[in-house]
C-alpha positions as CSV (number, residue, x, y, z in Angstrom):
1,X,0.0,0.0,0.0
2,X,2.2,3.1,-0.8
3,X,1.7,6.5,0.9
4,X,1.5,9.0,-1.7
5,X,1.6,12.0,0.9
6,X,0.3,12.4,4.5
7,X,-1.6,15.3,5.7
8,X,-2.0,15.6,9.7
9,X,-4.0,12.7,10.9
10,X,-4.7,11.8,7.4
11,X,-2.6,8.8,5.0
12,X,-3.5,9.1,1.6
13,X,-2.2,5.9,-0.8
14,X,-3.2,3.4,-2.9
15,X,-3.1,-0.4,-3.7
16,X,-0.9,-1.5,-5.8
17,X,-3.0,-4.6,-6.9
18,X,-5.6,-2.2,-8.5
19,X,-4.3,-0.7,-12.0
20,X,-7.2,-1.5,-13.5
21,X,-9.5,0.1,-11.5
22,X,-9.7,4.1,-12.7
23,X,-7.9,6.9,-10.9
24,X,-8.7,7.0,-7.1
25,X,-6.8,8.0,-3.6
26,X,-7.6,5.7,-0.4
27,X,-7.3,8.1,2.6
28,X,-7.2,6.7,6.4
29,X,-7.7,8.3,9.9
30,X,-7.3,5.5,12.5
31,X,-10.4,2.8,11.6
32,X,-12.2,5.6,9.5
33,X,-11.1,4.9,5.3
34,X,-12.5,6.5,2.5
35,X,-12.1,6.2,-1.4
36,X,-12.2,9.5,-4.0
37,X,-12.1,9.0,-8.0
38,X,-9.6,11.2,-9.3
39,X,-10.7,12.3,-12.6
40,X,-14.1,13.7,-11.7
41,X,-13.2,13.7,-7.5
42,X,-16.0,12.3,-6.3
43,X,-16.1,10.2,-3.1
44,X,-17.0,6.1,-3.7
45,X,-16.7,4.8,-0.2
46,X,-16.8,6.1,3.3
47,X,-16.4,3.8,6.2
48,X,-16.2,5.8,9.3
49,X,-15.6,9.6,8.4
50,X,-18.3,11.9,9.4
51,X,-19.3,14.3,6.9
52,X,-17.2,17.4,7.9
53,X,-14.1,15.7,7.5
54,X,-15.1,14.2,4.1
55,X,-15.4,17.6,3.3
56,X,-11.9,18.3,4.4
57,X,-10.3,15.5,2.6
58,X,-12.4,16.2,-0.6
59,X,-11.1,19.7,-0.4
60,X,-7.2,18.2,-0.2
61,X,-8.2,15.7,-2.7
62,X,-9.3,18.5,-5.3
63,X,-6.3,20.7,-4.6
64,X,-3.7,18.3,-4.9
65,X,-5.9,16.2,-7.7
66,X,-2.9,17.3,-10.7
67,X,-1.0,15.4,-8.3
68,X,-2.1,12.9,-7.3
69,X,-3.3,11.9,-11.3
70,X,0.2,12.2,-12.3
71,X,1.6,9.6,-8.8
72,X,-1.2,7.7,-10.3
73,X,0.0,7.8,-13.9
74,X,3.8,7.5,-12.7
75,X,3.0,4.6,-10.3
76,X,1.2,2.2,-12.4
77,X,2.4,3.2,-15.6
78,X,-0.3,4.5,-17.7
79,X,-3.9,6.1,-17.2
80,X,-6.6,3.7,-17.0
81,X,-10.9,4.4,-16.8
C-alpha cells in the first residue's frame, strides 16, 4: 500500500494490486477509510468519516488532484478508466 503524501491525521495511498480500476486515492484516519475517484473527485466509499471531514479530505483531494493523477500515472504506468 504506498503512501503517496500524508496530511496531519490523514494517510493518503493506494493499492498497488488495482491498475485496473480508474484513478482514485484511499485516505485513512485511525479505523475511518474512504475512497475519492480522481478524474471527476468524487467520493466512492466512506467507512467511518463523518461528513465534515469528508469535506476536508475532498477539499485536499481537489487541490492536490494534478498530483495525485500524475503519482497515479507515474506509479502504475499509464492512465486507466
Amino acid at each position: 500500500m504506498p503512501t503517496v503524501f500524508r496530511d496531519g491525521p490523514y494517510r493518503y495511498y493506494w493499492f498497488s494490486q488495482e491498475p485496473d480500476e480508474p484513478p482514485h486515492v484511499h485516505v485513512d484516519r485511525g479505523t475511518c477509510s474512504a475512497k475519492f475517484w480522481l478524474r471527476r473527485v468524487a467520493l466512492a466509499r466512506n467507512m467511518g468519516f463523518p461528513a465534515h471531514e469528508l469535506r476536508r479530505i475532498r477539499e485536499v483531494v481537489e487541490r492536490r488532484q494534478p498530483e495525485l493523477l500524475e503519482a497515479w500515472n507515474g506509479f502504475f504506468g499509464h492512465e486507466r478508466g
